[in-house]
N, C-alpha and C positions, 0 to 999 in steps of 0.2 A: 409099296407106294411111298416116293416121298412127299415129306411136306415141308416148304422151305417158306421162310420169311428174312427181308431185310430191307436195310434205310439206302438211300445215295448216302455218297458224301457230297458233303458240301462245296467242298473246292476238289473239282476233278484233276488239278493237277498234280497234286500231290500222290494219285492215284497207285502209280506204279512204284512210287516207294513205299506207299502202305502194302501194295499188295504182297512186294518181295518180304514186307518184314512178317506178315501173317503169315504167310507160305514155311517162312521158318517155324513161328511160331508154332503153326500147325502139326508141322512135320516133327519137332521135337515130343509134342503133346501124342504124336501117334505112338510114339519111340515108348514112352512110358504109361501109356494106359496100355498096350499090349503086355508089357513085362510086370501088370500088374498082381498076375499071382488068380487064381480060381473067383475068389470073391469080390474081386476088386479091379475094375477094367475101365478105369477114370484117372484122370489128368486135367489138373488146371495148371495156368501159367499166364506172363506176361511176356512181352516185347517190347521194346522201345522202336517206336513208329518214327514218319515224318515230324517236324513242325512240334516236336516235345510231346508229344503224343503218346500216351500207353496202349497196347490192344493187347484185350484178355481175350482168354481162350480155356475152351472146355473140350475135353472130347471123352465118350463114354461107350462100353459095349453094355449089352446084356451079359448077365454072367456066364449064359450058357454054351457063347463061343467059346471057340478054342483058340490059345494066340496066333494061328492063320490066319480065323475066318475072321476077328476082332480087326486084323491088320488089314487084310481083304475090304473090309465092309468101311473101315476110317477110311482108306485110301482110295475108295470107291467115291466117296463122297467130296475127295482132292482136285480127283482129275475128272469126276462126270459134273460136277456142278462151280467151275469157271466162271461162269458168265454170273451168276448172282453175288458170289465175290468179287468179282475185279473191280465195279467203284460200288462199294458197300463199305460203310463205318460201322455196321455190325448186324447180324446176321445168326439164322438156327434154320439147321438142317437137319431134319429126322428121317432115318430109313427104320425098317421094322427090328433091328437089331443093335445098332447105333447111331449116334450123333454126334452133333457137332455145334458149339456156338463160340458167338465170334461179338468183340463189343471194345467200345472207344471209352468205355465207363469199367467200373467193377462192379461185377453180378453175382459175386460168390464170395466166401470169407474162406482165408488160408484155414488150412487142417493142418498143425503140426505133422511132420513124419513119423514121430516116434508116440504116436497113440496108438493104443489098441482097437482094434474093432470095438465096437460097442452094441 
């Protein structure tokens, strides 16, 4: 089942430069939650948007995928759910394995790379 939430944006013309620059965002953030290793199947990041705009971005598996089904399950949520992205200023998409969220603000605090699990 998914469950999805999200805003308009404000000024719809700017639209399709947000979106192309989420789509990257996106696509980078799938790149490196898959290559995350057994315990760790998450990725944040930024973009520089429209109009000096930042869009953060999260994307997350459950641990218990494999990095197919991780890539399978982010990428599912790229191309089946369009239409609540394309004028959305930010947005969360949950399937029963992973997600996805999307935001004009920052909703997360960087994690250095070089800490250990804790």
């Amino acid at each position: 089942m998914t469950q999805l939430e999200y805003r308009k944006i404000l000024n719809v013309s700017i639209a399709n430069q947000f979106n192309e620059a989420l789509r990257t965002l996106l696509s980078r953030l799938i790149s490196q939650a898959t290559s995350g290793g057994i315990q760790q199947k998450f990725a944040t990041g930024n973009e520089s948007g429209p109009d000096n705009q930042t869009i953060y971005g999260l994307m997350q598996c459950t641990p218990d995928l494999s990095k197919q089904d991780c890539s399978f399950c982010l990428e599912t949520i790229m191309t089946d759910q369009p239409s609540c992205i394309g004028e959305s200023e930010g947005g969360r998409i949950y399937l029963p394995s992973c997600n996805m969220q999307f935001d004009i603000g920052p909703f997360f605090s960087q994690i250095p790379a070089d800490l250990p699990p804790g």
